[in-house]
C-alpha positions in Angstrom: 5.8 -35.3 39.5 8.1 -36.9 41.8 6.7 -39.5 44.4 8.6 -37.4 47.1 7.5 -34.1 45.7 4.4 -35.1 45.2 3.8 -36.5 48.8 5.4 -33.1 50.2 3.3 -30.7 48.6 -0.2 -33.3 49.7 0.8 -32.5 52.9 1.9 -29.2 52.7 0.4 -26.5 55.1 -3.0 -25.1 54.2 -2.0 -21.7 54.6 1.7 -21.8 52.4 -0.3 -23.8 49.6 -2.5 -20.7 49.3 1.0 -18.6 48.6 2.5 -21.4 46.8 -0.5 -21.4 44.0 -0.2 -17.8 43.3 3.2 -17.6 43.4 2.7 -20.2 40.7 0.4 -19.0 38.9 2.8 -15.4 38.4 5.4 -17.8 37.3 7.5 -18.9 40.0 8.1 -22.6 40.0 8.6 -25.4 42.6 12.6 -26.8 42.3 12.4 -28.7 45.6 11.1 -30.0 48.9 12.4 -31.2 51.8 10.8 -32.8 55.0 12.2 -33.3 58.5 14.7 -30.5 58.9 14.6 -28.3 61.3 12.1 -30.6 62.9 11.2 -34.1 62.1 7.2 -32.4 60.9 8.5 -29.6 59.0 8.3 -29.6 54.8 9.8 -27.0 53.2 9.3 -26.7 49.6 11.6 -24.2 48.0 11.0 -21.8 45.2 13.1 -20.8 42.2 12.7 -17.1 42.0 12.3 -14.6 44.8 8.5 -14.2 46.1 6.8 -12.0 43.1 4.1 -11.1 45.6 3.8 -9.8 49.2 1.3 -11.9 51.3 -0.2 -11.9 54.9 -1.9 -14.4 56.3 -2.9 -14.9 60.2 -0.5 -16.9 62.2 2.4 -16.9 58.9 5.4 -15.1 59.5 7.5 -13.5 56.6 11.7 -13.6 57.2 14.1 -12.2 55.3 16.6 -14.6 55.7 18.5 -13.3 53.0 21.9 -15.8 53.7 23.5 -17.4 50.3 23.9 -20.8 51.9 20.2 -21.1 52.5 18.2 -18.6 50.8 16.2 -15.6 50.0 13.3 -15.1 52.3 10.2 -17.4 53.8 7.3 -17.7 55.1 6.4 -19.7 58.2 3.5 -21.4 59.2 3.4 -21.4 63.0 1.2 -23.8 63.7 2.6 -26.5 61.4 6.4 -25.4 61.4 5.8 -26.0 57.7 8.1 -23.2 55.4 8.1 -21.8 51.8 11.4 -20.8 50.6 12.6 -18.3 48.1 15.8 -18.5 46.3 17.9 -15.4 45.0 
């Protein structure tokens, strides 16, 4: 794996991992991460696919974001600004 990736995902929000691995685990797979954008904490590791799965967890917010010059849909950990993205 990546160093970058690698470091990203280590530090990665407890809450998104949790929806991360089983979106993995169905068969979505990880095609990127990014850190300090929107803020200089936030990671967002983006998925290939659309979510497979619908998930809620306490204090992570599901958006439809659906824009073709960002993405899909995410989820939004509130307390560590952390986001997992969707592609279309």
């Amino acid at each position: 794996m990546i160093p970058k990736i690698k470091e990203n995902i280590e530090n990665y929000s407890s809450k998104l991992t949790k929806i991360l691995n089983q979106e993995v685990e169905l068969g979505n797979e990880i095609i990127e991460t990014s850190k300090g954008w929107p803020d200089e904490k936030t990671i967002i590791i983006f998925l290939k696919k659309p979510f497979i799965a619908e998930y809620r967890i306490e204090n992570v917010e599901y958006r439809n974001v659906d824009d073709p010059h960002y993405w899909k849909a995410e989820y939004v950990d509130n307390s560590t600004k952390h986001v997992l993205a969707c592609k279309f």
